[in-house]
Kinemage of the C-alpha trace (Angstrom):
@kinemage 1
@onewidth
@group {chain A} dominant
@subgroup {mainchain}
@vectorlist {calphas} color= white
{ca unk a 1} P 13.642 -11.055 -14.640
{ca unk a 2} L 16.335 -10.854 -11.745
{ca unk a 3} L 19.955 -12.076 -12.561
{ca unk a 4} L 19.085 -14.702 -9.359
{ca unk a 5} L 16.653 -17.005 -11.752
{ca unk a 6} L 19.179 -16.640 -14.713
{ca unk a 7} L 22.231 -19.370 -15.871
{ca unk a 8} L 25.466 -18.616 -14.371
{ca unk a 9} L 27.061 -17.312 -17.452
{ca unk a 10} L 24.078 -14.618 -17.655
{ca unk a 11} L 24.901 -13.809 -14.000
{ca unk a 12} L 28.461 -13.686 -14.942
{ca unk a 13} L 27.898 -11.038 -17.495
{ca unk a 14} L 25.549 -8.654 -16.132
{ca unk a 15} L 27.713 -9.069 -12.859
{ca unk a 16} L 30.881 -7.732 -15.061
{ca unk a 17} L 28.529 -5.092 -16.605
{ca unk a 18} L 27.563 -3.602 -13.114
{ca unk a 19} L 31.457 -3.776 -12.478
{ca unk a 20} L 32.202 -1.904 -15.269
{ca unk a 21} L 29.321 0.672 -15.111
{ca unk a 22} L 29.920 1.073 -11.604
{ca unk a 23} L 33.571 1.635 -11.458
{ca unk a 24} L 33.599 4.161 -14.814
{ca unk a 25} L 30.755 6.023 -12.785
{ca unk a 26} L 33.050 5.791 -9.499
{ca unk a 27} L 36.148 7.057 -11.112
{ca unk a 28} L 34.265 10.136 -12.621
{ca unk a 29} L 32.833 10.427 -8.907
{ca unk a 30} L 36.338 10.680 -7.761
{ca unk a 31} L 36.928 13.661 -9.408
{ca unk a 32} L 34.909 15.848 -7.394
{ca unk a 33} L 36.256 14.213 -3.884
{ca unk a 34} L 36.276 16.828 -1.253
{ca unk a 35} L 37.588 14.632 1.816
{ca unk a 36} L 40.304 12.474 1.889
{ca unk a 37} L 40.368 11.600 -2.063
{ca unk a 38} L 37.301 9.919 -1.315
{ca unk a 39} L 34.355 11.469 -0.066
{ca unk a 40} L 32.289 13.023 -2.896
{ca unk a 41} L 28.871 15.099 -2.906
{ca unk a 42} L 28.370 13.785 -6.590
{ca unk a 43} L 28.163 10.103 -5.854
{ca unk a 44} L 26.262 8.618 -8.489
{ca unk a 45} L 27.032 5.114 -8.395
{ca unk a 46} L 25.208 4.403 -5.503
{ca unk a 47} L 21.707 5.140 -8.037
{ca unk a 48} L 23.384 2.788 -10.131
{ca unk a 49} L 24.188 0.105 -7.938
{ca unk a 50} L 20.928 0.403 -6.206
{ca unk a 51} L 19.076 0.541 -9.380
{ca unk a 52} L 21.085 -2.750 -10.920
{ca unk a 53} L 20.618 -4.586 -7.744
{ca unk a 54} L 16.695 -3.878 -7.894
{ca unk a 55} L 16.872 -4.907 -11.868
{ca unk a 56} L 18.707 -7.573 -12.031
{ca unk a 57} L 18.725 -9.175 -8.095
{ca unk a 58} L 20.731 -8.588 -5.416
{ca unk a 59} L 23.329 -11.708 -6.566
{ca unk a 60} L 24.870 -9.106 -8.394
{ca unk a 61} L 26.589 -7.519 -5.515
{ca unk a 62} L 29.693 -8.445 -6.423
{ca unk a 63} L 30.030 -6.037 -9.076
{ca unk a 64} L 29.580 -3.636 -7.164
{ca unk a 65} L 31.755 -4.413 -4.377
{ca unk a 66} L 34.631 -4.990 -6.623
{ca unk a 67} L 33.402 -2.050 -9.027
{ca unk a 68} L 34.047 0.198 -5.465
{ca unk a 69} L 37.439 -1.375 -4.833
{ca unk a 70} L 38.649 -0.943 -8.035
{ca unk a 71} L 37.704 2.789 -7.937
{ca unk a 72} L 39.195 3.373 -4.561
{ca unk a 73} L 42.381 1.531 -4.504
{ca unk a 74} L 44.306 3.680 -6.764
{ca unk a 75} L 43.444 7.127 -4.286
{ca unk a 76} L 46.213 6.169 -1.870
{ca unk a 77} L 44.372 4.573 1.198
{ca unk a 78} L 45.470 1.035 2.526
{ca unk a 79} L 43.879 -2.023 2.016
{ca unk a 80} L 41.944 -2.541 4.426
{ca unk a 81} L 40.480 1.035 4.666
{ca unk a 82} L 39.718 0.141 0.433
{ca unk a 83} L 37.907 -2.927 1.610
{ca unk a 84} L 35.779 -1.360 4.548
{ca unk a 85} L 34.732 1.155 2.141
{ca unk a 86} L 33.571 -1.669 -0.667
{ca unk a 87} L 31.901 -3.445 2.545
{ca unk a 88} L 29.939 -0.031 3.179
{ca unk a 89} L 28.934 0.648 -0.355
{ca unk a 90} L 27.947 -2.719 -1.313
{ca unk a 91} L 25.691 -3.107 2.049
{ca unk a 92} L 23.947 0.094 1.279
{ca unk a 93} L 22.673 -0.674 -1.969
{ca unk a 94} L 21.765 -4.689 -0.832
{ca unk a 95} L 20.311 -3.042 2.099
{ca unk a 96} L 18.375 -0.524 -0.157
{ca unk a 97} L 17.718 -3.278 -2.637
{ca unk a 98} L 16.158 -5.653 0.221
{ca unk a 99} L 13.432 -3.099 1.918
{ca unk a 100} L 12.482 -1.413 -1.435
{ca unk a 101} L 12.308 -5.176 -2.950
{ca unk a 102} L 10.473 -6.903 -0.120
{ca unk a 103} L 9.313 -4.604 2.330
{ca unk a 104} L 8.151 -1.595 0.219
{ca unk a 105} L 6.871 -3.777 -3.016
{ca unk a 106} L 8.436 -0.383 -4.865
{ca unk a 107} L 6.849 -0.421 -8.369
{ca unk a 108} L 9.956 0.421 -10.683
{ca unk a 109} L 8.060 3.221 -12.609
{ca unk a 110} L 7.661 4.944 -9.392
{ca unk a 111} L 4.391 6.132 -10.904
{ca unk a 112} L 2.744 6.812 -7.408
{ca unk a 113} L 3.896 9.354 -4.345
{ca unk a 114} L 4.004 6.342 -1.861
{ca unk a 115} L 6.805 5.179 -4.532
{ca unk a 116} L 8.789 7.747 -4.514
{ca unk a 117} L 8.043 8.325 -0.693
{ca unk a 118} L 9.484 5.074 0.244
{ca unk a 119} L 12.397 5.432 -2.266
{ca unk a 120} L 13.728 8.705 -0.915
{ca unk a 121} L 13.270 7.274 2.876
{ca unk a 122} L 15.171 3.732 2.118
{ca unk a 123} L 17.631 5.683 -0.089
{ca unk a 124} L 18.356 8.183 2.765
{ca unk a 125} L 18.544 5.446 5.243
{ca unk a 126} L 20.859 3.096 3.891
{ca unk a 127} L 23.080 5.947 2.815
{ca unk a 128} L 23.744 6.413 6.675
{ca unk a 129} L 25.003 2.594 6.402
{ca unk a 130} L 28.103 3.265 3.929
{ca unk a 131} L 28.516 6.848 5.532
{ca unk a 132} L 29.110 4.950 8.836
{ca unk a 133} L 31.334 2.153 7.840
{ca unk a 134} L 33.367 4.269 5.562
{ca unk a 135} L 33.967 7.084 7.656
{ca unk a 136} L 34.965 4.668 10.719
{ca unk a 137} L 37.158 2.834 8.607
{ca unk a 138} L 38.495 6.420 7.532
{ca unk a 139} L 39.075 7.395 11.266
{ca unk a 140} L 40.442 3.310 12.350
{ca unk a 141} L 42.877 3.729 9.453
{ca unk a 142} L 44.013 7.134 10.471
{ca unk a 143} L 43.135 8.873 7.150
{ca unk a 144} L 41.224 11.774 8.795
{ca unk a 145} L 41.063 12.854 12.742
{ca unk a 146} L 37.995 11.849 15.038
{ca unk a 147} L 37.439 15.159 15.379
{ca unk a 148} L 36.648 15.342 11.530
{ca unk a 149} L 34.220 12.428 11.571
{ca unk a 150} L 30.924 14.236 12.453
{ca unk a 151} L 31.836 16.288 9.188
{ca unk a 152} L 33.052 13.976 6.924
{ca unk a 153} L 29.889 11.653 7.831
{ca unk a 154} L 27.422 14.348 6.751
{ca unk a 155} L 29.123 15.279 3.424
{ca unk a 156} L 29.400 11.610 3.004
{ca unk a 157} L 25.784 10.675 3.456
{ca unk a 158} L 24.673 14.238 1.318
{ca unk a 159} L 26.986 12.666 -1.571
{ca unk a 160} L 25.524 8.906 -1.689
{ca unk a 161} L 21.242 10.506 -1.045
{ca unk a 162} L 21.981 12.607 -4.115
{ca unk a 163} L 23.239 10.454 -6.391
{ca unk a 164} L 20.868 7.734 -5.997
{ca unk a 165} L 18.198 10.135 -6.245
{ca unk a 166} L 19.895 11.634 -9.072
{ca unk a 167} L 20.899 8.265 -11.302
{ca unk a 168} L 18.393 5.785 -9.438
{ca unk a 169} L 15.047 7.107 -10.558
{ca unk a 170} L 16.470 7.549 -14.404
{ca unk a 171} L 17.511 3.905 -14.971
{ca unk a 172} L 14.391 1.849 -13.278
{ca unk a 173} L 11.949 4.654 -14.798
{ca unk a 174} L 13.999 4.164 -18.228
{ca unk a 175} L 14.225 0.562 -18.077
{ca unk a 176} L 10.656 -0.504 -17.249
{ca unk a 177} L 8.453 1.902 -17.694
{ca unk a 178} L 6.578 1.693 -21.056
{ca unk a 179} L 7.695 3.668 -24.082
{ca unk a 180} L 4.938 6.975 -24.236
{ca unk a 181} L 3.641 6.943 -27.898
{ca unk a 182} L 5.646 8.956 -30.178
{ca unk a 183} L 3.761 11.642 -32.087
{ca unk a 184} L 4.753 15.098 -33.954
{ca unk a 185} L 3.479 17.589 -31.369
{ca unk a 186} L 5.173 15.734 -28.525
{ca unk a 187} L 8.598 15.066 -30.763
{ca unk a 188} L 8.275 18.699 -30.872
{ca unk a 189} L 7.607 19.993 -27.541
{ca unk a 190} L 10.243 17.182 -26.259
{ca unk a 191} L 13.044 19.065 -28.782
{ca unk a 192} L 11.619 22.153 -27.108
{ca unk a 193} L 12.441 21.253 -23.791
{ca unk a 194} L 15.595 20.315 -24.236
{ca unk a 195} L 16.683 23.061 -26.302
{ca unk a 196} L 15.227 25.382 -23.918
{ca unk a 197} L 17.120 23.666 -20.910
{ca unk a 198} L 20.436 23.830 -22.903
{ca unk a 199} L 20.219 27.457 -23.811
{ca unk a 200} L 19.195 27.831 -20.092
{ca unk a 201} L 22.287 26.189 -18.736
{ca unk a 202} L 24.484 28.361 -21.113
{ca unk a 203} L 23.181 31.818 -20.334
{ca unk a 204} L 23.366 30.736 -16.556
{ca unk a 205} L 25.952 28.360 -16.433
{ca unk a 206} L 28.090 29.250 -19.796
{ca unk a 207} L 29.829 31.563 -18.596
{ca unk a 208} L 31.565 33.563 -15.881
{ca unk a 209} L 28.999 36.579 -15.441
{ca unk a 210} L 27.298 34.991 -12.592
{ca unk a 211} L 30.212 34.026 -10.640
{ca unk a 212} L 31.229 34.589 -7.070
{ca unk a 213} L 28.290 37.525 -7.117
{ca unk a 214} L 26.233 35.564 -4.873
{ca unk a 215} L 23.590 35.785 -7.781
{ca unk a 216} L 22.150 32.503 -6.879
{ca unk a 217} L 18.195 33.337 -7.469
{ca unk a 218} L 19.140 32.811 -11.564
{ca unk a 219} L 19.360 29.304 -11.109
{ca unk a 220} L 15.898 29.125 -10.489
{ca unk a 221} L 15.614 29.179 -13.988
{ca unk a 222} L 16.015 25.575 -14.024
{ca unk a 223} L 12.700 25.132 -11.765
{ca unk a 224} L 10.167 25.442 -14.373
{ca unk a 225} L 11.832 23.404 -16.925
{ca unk a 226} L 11.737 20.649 -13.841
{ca unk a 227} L 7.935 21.270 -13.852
{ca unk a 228} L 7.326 21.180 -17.436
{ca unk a 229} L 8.978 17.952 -17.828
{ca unk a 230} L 7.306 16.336 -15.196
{ca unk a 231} L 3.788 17.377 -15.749
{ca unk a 232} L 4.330 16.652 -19.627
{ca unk a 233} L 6.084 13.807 -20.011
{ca unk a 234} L 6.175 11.991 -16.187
{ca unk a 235} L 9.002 10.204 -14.640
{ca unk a 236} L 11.054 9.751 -17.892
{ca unk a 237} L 11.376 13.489 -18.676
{ca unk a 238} L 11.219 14.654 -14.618
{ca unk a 239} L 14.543 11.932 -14.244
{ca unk a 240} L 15.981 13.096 -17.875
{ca unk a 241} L 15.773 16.779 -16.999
{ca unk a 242} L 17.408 16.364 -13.483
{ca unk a 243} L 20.643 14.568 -14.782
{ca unk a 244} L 21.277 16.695 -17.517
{ca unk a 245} L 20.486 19.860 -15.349
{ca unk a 246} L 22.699 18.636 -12.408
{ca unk a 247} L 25.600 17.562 -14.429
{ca unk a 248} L 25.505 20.498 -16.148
{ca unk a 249} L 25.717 22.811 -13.489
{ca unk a 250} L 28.294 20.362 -11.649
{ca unk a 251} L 30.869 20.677 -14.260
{ca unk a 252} L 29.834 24.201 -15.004
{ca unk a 253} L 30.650 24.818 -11.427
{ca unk a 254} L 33.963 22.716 -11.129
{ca unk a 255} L 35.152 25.155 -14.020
{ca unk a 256} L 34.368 28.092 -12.037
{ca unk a 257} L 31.326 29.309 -14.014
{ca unk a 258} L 27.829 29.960 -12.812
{ca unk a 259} L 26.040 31.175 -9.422
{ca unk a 260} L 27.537 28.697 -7.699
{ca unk a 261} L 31.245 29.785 -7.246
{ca unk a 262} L 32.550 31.249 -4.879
{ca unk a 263} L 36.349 31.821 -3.404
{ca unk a 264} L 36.453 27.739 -1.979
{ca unk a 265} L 35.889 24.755 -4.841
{ca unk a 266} L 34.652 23.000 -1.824
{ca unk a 267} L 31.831 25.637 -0.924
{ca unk a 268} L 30.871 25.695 -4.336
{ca unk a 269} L 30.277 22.076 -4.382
{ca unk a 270} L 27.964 22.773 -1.348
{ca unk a 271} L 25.708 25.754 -2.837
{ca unk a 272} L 24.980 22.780 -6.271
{ca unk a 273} L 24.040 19.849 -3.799
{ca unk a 274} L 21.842 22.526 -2.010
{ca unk a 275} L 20.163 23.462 -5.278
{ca unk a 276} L 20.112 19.856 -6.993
{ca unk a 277} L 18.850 18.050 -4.567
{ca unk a 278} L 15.334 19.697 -3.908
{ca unk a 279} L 15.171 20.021 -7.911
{ca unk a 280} L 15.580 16.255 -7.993
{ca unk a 281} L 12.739 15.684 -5.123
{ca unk a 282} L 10.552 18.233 -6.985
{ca unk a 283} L 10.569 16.606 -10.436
{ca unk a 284} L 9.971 13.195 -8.201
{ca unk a 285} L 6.999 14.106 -6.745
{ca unk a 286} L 5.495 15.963 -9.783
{ca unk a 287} L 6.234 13.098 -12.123
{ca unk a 288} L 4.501 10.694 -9.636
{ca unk a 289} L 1.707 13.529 -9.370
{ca unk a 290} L 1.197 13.067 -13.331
{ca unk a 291} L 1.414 9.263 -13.524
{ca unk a 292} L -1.280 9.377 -10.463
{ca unk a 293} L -3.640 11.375 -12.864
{ca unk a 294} L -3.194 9.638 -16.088
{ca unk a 295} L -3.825 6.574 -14.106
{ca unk a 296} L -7.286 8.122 -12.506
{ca unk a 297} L -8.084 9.399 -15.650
{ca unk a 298} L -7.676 6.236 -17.869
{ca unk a 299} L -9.751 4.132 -15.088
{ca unk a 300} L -12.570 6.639 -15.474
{ca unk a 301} L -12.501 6.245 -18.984
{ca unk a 302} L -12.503 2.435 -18.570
């Protein structure tokens, strides 16, 4: 049920609770800024707000608009640069919200490739929207040259796509899809996939024998485990398997370990959106591939 048909103090608190969620998430965000204190290739909270605005209704938007002041007001920038940013961030995930919502019909358990078709394209596009507004409030507020703005709007638009393709996709898979049944052999191949991915990350990631070699082929190794936990378990364990993955190689690669690293922290930042983001597409589309077939083959059976 959206938080628009619910009592005031219901709106109230999920309204704090996207607040809260959003500005933790923007804070840790923060940390990997690569323009101006602000611009970030590992923006996750625009998933979240996008996803909490589809859950619970866009009347909700105020958490995340004070969530994103909150986050950026401490970073230096004046107030109304902090408030044109909160403008752009809050209209790309209403605007997001909206077309998925009512245009698009977007089933939550993106369970189909026209879902997660449309959810990439209306992610991408309303990206553009806080990308523009924030960078132009950037430029107005003399924070960063014009010159700089053609720059700092791709590396802003790269940061917001990937994290709502990144964090989206795991919460509205997580919170509405319907629990798989829980048996031994799948308990068991589920702890086998996620042991496998961990030891994975730490023979690629762990350590320091991969970096600034240009060795980045060995994080490939990730691929398959992508593939095996979207043809085996669907859109939970495709989504599960790309956050772990990509924050694992993020802070891997903000400590200068793994394939990624090279002489700039800034470059290196580059090189993991370049590899996250088609893993994150790829489990997508082959967890949507999977729910398409169980769905074919439980109809036949009906």
């Amino acid at each position: 049920m959206a938080a628009d048909s619910r009592s005031p103090a219901m709106w109230a608190c999920v309204t704090v609770a996207v607040l809260l969620v959003y500005f933790i998430a923007a804070k840790l965000g923060l940390m990997y800024s690569v323009v101006a204190g602000t611009v970030s290739l590992a923006w996750l909270p625009s998933g979240i707000a996008l996803a909490a605005l589809l859950k619970f209704g866009t009347a909700v938007w105020p958490g995340v608009t004070v969530g994103a002041f909150l986050a950026n007001w401490d970073t230096g920038l004046s107030l109304p640069v902090v408030s044109g940013i909160s403008l752009g961030n809050t209209l790309e995930a209403v605007t997001a919200a909206v077309l998925l919502e009512r245009v698009v019909r977007l089933r939550y358990g993106l369970d189909s490739l026209k879902d997660v078709f449309s959810f990439l394209l209306v992610a991408a596009v309303a990206a553009g929207i806080s990308a523009l507004i924030g960078v132009g409030c950037l430029v107005m507020g003399g924070v960063i040259a014009p010159g700089d703005a053609p720059w700092t709007l791709l590396v802003w638009w790269m940061g917001d796509t990937t994290g709502a393709y990144i964090a989206g996709p795991l919460l509205l898979t997580w919170a509405t899809s319907p629990p798989s049944r829980l048996s031994l052999p799948r308990v068991l191949e589920a702890s086998t996939l996620v042991l496998t991915l961990l030891m994975a990350m730490w023979i690629v990631f762990g350590g320091r024998a991969f970096a600034g070699h240009g060795l980045y082929p060995a994080a490939l190794a990730v691929f398959p485990l992508s593939i095996w936990a979207a043809l085996r378990f669907g859109q939970r364990g495709a989504t599960a398997v790309t956050l772990v993955s990509s924050l694992l190689m993020l802070l891997a690669t903000t400590h200068r370990s793994g394939p990624f690293v090279v002489a700039s922290a800034t470059d290196s930042l580059f090189r993991w959106w370049v590899f996250s983001t088609p893993i994150t597409v790829t489990g997508l589309l082959l967890g949507a591939s999977h729910e398409e077939r169980l769905h074919a083959r439980n109809q036949l059976e009906v």
